[in-house]
Wavefront OBJ file of the C-alpha trace (Angstrom):
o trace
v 15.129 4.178 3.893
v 13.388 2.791 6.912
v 9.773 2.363 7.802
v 8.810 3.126 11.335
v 6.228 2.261 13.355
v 4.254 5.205 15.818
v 1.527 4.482 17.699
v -1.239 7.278 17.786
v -4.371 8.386 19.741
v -5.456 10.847 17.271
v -4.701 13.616 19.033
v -2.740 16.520 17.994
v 0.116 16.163 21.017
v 0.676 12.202 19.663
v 1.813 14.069 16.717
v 5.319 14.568 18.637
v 6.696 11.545 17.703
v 6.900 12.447 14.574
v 9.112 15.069 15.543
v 10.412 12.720 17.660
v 11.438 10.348 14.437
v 12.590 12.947 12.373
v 15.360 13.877 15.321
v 16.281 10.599 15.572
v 16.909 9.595 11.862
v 19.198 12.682 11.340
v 20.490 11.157 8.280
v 17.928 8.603 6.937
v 14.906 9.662 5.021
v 12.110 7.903 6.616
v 8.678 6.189 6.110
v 5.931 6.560 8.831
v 3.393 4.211 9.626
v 1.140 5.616 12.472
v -1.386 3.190 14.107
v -3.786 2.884 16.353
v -5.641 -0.327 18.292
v -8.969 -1.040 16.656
v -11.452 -3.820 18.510
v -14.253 -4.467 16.005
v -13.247 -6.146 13.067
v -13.142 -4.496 9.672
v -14.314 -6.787 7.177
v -16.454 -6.703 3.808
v -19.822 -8.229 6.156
v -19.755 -5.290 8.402
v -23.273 -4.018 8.149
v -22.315 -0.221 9.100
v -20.399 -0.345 6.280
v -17.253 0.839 7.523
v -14.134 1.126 5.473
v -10.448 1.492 6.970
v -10.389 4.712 5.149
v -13.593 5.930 6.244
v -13.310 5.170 9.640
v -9.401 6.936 10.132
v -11.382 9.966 8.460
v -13.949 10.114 10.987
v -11.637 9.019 13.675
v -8.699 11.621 12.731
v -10.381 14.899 13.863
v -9.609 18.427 11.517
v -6.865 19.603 14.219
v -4.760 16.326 13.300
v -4.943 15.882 9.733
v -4.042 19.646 9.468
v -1.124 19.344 12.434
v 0.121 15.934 10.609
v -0.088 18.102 6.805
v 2.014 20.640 8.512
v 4.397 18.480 9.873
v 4.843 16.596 6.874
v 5.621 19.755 4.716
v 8.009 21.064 7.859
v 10.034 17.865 7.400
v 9.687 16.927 3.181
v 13.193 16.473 3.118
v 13.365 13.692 5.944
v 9.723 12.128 5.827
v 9.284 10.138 2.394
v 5.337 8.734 3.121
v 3.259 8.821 5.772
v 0.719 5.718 6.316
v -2.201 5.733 8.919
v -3.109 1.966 10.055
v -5.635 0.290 12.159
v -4.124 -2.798 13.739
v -7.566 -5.088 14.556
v -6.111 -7.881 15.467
v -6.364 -10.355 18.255
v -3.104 -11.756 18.989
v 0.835 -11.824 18.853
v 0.530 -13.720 15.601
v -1.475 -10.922 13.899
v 0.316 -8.187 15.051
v 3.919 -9.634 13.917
v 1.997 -10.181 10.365
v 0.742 -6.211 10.498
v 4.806 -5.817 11.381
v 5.180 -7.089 8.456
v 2.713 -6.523 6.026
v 3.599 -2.726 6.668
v 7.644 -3.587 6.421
v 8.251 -1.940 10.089
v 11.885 -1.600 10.520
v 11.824 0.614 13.972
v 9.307 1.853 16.460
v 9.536 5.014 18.471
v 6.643 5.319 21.252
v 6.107 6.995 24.165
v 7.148 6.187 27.492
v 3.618 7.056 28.937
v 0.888 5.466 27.338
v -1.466 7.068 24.772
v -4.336 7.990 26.821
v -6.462 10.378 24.975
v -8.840 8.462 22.044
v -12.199 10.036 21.379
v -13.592 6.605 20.195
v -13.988 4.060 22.858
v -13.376 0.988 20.328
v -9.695 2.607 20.093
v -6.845 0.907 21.772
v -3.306 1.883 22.619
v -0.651 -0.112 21.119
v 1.899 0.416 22.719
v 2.579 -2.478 24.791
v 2.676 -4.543 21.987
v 4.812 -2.052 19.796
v 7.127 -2.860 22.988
v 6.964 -6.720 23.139
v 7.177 -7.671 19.751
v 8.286 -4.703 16.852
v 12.244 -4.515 16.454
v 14.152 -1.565 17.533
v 12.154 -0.005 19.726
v 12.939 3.353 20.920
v 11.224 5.173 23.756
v 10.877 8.995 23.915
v 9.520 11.190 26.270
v 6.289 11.821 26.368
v 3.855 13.051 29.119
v -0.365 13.327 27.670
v -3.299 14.403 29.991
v -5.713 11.938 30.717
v -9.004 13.449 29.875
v -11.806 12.531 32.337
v -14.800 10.907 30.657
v -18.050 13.082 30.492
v -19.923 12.410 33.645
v -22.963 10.156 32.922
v -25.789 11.699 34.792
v -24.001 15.374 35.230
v -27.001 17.395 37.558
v -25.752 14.696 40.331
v -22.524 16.811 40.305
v -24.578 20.227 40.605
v -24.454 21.778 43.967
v -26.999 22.657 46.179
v -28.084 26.436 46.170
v -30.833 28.307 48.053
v -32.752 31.245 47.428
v -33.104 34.119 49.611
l 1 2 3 4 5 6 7 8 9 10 11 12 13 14 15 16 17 18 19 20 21 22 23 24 25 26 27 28 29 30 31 32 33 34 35 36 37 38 39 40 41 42 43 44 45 46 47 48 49 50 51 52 53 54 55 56 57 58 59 60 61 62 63 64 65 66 67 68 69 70 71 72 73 74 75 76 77 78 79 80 81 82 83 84 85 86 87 88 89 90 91 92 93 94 95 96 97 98 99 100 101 102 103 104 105 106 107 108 109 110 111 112 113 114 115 116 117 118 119 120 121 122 123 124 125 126 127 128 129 130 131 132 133 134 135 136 137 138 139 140 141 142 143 144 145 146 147 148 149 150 151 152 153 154 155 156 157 158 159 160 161 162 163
């Protein structure tokens, strides 16, 4: 059985590659580890707090945990476990001990990056996915960047008159 490493947004379109995985271990059962860039540090002094748990809950919105349950019951047969991880690391050191703390065999990401997270502490991994996780694997993949709410908004408003 191998474990493999997808890197994640948290949006329902990252979810296809899982489908992605499951096509490409025709044979294999598989375990999947999906992750996602985190910049604050999660640690036992954090005065918010936080948990890992907690904060994939709140970061994971309804329409992903119920397109990922789906999936997962589409594809019992091939997909053994499913893990969701927050790398928080800082450098090349940590990430090759979160390779292998989670036992990452192969990667499959995208060969766009992972554009649309909803938190702005979230960071795409996939460059270092790329560098430094064995067997990579890209697929095709093509998200839309999602403009960021306009600060001040009425600036955008266009003049009308009255007559």
């Amino acid at each position: 059985m191998k474990t493999v490493l997808i890197p994640t947004d948290f949006s329902e379109k990252s979810l296809q590659l899982i489908k992605n995985a499951v096509l490409h271990y025709p044979n294999d059962p598989i375990q999947l580890v999906l992750a996602s860039g985190y910049n604050k540090r999660l640690n036992s002094s954090n005065p918010f707090g936080y948990s890992k748990s907690k904060l994939i809950k709140r970061l994971a919105s309804g329409i992903f945990q119920d397109t990922l349950s789906n999936l997962i019951l589409d594809h019992k047969n091939k997909i053994y476990s499913v893990n969701i991880e927050l790398y928080t690391g800082t450098s090349d050191r940590d990430f090759n001990d979160f390779l292998r703390l989670n036992h990452i065999d192969e990667s499959i990401i995208p060969s766009s990056e992972l554009c649309q997270f909803q938190n702005r502490n979230c960071v795409d991994i996939t460059p270092l996915i790329d560098r430094l996780a064995p067997a990579v694997s890209r697929v095709a993949y093509k998200a839309q960047k999602q403009n960021p709410p306009t600060r001040f908004w009425f600036f955008s408003l266009k003049p009308f008159s009255i007559k």
